[in-house]
GUKE-629658 format. One line per 4 residues: number of its first residue (from 1); for each residue y, z, x of C-alpha. Coordinates in steps of 0.25 Angstrom, whole numbers, plus 5000, padded with zeros to 4 digits. Each point is the difference from the previous one (the first is absolute). Layout:
<pts>
NUM = Y/Z/X ~ ...
</pts>
This chain:
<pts>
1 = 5000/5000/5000 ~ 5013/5000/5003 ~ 5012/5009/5006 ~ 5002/5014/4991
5 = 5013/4992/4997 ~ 4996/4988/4995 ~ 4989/5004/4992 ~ 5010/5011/4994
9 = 5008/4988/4995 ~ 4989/4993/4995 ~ 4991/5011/4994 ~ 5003/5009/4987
13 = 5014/4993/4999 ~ 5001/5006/4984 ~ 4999/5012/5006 ~ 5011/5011/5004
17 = 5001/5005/5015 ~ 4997/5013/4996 ~ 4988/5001/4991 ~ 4993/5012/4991
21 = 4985/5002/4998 ~ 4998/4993/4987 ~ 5005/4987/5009 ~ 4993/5003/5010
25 = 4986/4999/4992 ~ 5006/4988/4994 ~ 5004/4993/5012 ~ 4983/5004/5007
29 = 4994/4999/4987 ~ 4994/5015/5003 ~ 5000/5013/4991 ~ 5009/5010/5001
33 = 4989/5010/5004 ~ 5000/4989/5014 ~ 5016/4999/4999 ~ 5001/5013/5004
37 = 4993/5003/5009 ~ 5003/4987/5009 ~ 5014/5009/5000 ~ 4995/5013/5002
41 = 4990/4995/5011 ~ 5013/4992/5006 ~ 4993/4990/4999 ~ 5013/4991/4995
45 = 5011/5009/5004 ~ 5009/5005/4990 ~ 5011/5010/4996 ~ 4997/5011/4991
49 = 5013/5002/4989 ~ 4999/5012/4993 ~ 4987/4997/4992 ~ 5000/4985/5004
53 = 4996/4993/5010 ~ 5009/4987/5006 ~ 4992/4992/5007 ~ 5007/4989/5008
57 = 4995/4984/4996 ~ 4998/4998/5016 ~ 4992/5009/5002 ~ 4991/4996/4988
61 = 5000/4986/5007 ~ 4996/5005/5015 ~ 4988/5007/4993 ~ 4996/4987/4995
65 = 5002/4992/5011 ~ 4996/5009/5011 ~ 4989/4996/5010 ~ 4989/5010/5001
</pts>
């Protein structure tokens, strides 16, 4: 794939720079159960709001596209 950049302005363009959980599941087509705890395992980093947690679209994108 391509640079974090140009997959970011490729990949999920409907989507906000800042996403929720209920997105998130959207965006992987995963339950909420595997949401979570993607973000609590820091799995895809993200920023914890009060209750919510922010979850930045790069990040989303370089857990998609990283090479393991």
């Amino acid at each position: 794939m391509g640079t974090i950049k140009e997959n970011y302005q490729m990949m999920f363009t409907t989507y906000p720079d800042l996403v929720n959980i209920q997105e998130l599941k959207e965006m992987l087509g995963i339950g909420v159960n595997l949401a979570y705890r993607l973000v609590r395992n820091n799995t895809i980093p993200s920023i914890k709001v009060g209750r919510e947690y922010k979850i930045p679209k790069r990040n989303v994108i370089a857990y998609l596209t990283k090479n393991d």
